[in-house]
N, C-alpha and C positions, 0 to 999 in steps of 0.2 A: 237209763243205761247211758253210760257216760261214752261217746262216739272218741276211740282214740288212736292216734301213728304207733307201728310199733317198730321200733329202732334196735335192728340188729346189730351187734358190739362185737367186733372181730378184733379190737385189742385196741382200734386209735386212737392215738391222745386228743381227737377232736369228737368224737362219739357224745362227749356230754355239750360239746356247743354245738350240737346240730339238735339235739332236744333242749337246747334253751334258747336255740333260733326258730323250732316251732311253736315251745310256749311264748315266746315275744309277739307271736300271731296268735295269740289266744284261741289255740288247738293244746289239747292235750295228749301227753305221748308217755311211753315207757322204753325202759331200753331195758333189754333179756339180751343174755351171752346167747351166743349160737351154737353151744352146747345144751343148750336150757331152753329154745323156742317153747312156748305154750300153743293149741292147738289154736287154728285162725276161726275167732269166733265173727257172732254178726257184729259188736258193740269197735271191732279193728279196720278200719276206713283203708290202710295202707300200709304198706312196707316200706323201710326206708333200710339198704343193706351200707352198713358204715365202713371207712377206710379199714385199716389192720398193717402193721409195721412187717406184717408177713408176705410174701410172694403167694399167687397162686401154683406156679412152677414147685414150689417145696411138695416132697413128700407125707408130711402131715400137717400140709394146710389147713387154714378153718375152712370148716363146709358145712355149708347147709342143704337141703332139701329143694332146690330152687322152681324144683318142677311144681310141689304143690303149692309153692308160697304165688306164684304165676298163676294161678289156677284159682285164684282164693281172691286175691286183692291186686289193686295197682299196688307196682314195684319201683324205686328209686336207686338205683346201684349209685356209689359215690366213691370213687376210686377202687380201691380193693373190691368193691363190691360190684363194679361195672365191671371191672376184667376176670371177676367172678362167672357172670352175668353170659362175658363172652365166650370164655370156655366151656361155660356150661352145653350152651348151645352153637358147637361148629365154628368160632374163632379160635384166634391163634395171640399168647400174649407171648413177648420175650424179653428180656433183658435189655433194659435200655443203653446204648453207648454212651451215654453220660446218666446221672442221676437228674431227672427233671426235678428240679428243687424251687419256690420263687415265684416272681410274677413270671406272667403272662397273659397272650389277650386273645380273648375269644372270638373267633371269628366265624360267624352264623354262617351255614351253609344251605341251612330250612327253615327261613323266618316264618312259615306257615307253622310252625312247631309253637306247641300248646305251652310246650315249658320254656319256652322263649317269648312269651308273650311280654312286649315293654321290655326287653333288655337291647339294650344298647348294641350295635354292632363294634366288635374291638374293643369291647369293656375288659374292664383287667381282671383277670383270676386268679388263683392264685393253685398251685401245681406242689403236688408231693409225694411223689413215687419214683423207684426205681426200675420197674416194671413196663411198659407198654402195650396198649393194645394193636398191632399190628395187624389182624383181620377180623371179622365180622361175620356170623353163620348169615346163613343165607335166609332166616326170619328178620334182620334188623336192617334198619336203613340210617346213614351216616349223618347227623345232623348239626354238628361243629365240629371243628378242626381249630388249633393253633398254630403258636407262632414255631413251631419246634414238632407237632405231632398232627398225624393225619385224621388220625379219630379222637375228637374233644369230647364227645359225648354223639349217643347213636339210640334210638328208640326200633319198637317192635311195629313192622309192617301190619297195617290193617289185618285182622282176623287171624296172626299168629297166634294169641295167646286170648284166655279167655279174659284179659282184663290190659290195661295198657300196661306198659314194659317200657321205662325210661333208665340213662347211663350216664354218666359224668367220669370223665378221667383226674377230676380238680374238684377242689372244693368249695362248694358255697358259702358251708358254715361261717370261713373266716372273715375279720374286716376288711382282708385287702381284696375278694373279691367283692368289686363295687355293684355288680346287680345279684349278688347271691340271694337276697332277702326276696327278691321278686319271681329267680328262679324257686326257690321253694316253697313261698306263695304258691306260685303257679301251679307244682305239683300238691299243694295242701289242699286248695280251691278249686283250680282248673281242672284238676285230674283225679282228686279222690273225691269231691261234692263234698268238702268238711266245711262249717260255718263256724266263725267267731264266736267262743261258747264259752271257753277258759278263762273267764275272768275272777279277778277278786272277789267281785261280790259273789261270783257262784260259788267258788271258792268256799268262804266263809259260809255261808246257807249251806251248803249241801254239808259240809264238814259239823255244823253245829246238827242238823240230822241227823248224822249218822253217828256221831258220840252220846246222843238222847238214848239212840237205840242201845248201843253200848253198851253204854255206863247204868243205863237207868236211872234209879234211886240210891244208886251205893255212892260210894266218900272215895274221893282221890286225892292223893299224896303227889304235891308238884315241888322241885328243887328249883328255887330262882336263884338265876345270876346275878341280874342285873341289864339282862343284856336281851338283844332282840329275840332271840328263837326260845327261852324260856317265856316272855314277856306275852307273847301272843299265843304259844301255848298257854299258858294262863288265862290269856282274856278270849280266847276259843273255851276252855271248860268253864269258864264261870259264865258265860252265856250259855252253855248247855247243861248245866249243873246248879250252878249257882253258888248258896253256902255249902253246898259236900263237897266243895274243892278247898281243900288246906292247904297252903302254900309256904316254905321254909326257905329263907335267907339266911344265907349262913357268914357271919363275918372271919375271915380266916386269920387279919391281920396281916392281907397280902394286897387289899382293895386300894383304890386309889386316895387319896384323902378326902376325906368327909364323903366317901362315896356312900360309905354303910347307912347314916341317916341319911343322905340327901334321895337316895335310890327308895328306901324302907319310906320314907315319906310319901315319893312317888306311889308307889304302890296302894296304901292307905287313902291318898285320893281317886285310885282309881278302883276302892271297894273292893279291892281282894284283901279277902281272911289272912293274913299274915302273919307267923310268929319269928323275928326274928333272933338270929343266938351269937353274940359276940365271943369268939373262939378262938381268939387272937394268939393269945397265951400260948394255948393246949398246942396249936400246931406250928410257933416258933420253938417251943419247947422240944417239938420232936423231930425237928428241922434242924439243933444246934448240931454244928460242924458237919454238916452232910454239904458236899460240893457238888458232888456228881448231877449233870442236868437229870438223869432218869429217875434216880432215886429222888431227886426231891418230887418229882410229877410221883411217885409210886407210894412214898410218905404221905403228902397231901390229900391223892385218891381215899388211900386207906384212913388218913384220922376224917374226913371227909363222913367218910360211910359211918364210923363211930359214932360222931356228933349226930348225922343224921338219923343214925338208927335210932338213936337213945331217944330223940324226940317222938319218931315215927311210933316209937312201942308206947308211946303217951296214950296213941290215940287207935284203939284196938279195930274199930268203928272201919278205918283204911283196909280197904279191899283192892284197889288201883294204885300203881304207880306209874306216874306219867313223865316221860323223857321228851327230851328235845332233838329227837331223832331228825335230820331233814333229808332230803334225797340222796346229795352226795354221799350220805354217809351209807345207805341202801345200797347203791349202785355200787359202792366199793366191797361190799360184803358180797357181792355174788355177782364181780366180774370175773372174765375171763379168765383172767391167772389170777384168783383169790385174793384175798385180800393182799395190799400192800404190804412189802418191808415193812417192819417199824421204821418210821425215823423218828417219831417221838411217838410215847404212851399218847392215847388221848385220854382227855379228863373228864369223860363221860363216868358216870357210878357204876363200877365195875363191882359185881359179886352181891350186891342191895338186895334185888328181886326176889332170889333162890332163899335167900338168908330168913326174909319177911313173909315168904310164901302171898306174894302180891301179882295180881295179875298188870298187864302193861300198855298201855296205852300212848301212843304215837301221835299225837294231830296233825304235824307236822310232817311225814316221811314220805310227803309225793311234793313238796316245794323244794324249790332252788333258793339257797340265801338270798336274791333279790325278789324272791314271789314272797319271800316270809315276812319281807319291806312293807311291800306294796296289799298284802292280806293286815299285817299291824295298822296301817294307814286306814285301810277300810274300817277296821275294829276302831278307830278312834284312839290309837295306843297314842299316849303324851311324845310328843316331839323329843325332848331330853332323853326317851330311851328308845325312840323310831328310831333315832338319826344316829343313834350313840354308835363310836368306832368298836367295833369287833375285840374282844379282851383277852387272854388267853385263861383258860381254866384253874388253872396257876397263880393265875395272878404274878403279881411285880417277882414272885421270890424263879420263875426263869428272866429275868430282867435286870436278876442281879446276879452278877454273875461270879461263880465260886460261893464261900459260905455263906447263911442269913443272920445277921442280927439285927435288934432293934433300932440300932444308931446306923446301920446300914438303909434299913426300908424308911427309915423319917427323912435321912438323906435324897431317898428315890423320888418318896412322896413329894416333898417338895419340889424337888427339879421339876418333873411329872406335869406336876400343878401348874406352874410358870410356862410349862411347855402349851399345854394344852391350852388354856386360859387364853392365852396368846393368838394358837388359832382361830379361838373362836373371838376375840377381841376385834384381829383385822381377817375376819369371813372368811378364814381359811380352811377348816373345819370342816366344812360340807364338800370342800374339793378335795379331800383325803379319805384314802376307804381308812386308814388306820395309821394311827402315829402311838408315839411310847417315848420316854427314857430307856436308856439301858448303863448299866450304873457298873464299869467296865473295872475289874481287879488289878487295873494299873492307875500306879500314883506320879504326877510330872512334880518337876518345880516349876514352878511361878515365884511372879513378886508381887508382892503385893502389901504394901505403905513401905516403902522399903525394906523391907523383909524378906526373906528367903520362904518361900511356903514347898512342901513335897504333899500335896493331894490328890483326890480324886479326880479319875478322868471320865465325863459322861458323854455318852453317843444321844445325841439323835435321831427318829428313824421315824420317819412318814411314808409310806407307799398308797399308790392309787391300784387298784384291783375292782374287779367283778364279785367275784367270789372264794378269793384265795389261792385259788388253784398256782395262778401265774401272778405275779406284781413286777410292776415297776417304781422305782424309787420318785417320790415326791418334786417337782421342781420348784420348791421354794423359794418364794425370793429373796435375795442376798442381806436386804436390809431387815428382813424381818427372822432369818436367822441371827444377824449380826445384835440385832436388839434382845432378842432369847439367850444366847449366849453371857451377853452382857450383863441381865438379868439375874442369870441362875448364880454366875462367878459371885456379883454381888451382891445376893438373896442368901444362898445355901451353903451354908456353914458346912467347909471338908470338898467341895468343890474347887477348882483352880483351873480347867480347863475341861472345853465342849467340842466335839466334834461333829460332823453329819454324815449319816450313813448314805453311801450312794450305788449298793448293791441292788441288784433285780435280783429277783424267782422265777425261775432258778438263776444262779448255779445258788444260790442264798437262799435262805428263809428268810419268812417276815421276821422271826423270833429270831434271837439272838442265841438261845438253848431251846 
């Protein structure tokens, strides 16, 4: 029985990095909306109540049940969830005269406090509510204060509750709170008796278990990328299956240059069954004069499934079909306000399953894109696709932007090629979560041998990220833009000028469509 946190989701946009700051302590955790609690079993060590963009003051605030979750496990309230915490029980929150937003610094008022153990007196934390807690039932006792509010965080007097009862008005999760990691240590260790157990290797072992039970004997049907979260789904079923794991690389004619063999090779040395199908054609063909970013991800998805089908019905034998499902994409499906807007399709195989009557398997839907790193690594996955940047499903054709033709994506490939090559040339590569071309529908003039030239204009774009979620743009240095630049103008025939993208996420996407 896997001993794990269970992380209530009241709406914050920090909910997922307080469960990827418990799995960094190699504790395992889940986060369930607080409309959806399951019941508090023995294998749940503790409660962790997360922020929420909502007041407890509103009339159809989130709420939970706080009496039994008290009664069951230690409890961690974390902003919303401590003025939760407080209301619950006989304080008083109200409206604050300014919006506490930013640093600030925590100033211990009970260093005898268990969740204070080793933090710093006037360490900095970091504050985000518009709310205050103002008073305190008469079960808790005050245990920080700030620079700006009187209750920083406040715990449960000896033999209030049947298990301890801890509060925070600020958050740990983030980086600019500087002992945050030690305060949630403390309450992972200190206060719930959890040990270091989450790791890779168990990871991997328990995971290759429990798809033996699975799957058994029967054949699975896996779609590669190329890319990390297919890759180790693969080399998770082929250590628990073996040859009944069939594997499909599909080339679209939207891959990077010579990615198709270099990738399909990879593979091959790493003894997965692989068939791969060069498709280039079929889906430029059903891509001409389509602009729209959506329709081209909705064209792709669809001729996608086509190709794949037509292989899949090769092999009758396939009973499983296996996605590359990871957390965030779980957590998103059955948050609090449902799933997201679109802003873009995703290019997961939409419509495949129901079509093939195949049953579906996950390895993958309890990691975070860097546990699926650090699980590849353990599996031994080759370096060239551990470390490889994150691609978009699409491939280059949202990268280009407005129509695809063939003289357009030879265009991309190349720049691309000179781009990337580059990073990894002067070791830049491994300091970028993801870089790209973007092969932009505006034409400048240049000169170039005296000449008048009116071509292409192509963006650069690197950002450094965790997992997507949030990016910030790359800071590249001058000269090794300037040599890239340099490069593509006088490598890539229809080029004439390079720019660098210097937008974050938000208000920007990585992608360009």
């Amino acid at each position: 029985m896997q001993e794990k946190i269970l992380i209530i989701d009241f709406g914050s946009q920090y909910t997922q990095l307080i469960a990827r700051r418990v799995r960094e302590s190699e504790v395992y955790c889940e986060i369930v909306p607080y409309n959806k609690i399951p019941a508090i079993t023995a294998d749940i060590k503790g409660v962790i109540l997360s922020g929420s963009p909502a007041s407890v003051r509103d009339t159809d605030a989130p709420d939970v049940d706080v009496d039994t979750i008290v009664k069951s496990v230690p409890v961690l309230g974390v902003c919303y969830g401590a003025q939760l915490m407080a209301q619950k029980f006989g304080g008083k929150v109200e409206k604050s005269d300014t919006r506490e937003y930013g640093r600030a610094h925590l100033d211990i008022t009970d260093p005898s406090s268990i969740l204070f153990k080793d933090v710093t007196n006037h360490s900095q934390i970091w504050m985000s509510h518009a709310d205050s807690i103002t008073a305190i039932g008469e079960k808790f006792d005050v245990i920080a204060k700030s620079d700006s509010i009187p209750i920083a965080a406040f715990k449960a007097k000896d033999g209030a509750f049947a298990h301890p009862v801890y509060a925070i008005q600020f958050h740990p999760e983030v980086y600019h709170s500087e002992d945050g990691h030690k305060i949630l240590n403390n309450f992972l260790f200190g206060i719930c008796g959890l040990s270091h157990v989450w790791t890779s290797a168990s990871f991997v072992n328990e995971t290759i278990a429990s798809l033996k039970k699975q799957i058994g004997e029967e054949h699975v049907l896996l779609g590669l990328s190329g890319g990390v979260d297919s890759s180790v789904a693969a080399l998770l079923l082929q250590r628990a299956i073996g040859t009944n794991l069939l594997s499909i690389f599909v080339d679209n004619g939207l891959l990077r240059k010579d990615e198709f063999e270099s990738v399909l090779h990879q593979y091959k040395d790493m003894g997965l069954n692989v068939v791969g199908i060069r498709a280039g054609e079929h889906f430029l063909r059903e891509l001409k004069g389509v602009s729209d970013p959506e329709q081209k991800r909705k064209i792709i998805g669809r001729v996608f499934i086509e190709v794949f089908e037509a292989e899949a019905l090769k092999h009758p034998e396939v009973k499983w079909l296996a996605q590359g499902t990871i957390y965030p994409d779980v957590i998103e499906s059955i948050s609090v306000k449902g799933p997201s807007a679109t802003i873009k399709s995703h290019h997961n195989v939409g419509g495949l399953p129901d079509r093939l009557k195949l049953k579906i398997v996950e390895p993958l839907r309890f990691l975070f894109k860097d546990e699926v790193r650090r699980a590849g690594k353990e599996l031994g996955l080759h370096p060239d696709i551990l470390n490889r940047h994150p691609f978009p499903g699409p491939g280059l054709a949202v990268r280009i932007l407005g129509d695809i033709t063939e003289d357009k994506v030879k265009i991309l490939q190349d720049a691309d090629h000179i781009f990337i090559s580059n990073l990894k040339k002067y070791e830049l590569y491994d300091k970028v979560w993801q870089a790209g071309v973007i092969l932009t529908p505006i034409k400048a003039v240049g000169v170039m041998g005296d000449e008048r030239t009116y071509e292409n204009v192509v963006a650069l774009r690197a950002v450094n990220s965790t997992d997507g979620m949030t990016a910030d743009w790359s800071h590249l240095p001058y000269e090794f833009l300037a040599k890239t630049s340099n490069e593509i103008i006088n490598n890539v025939k229809g080029v004439n000028r390079v720019v660098y993208d210097i937008s974050s996420k938000p208000p920007a996407t990585i992608e360009w469509e």
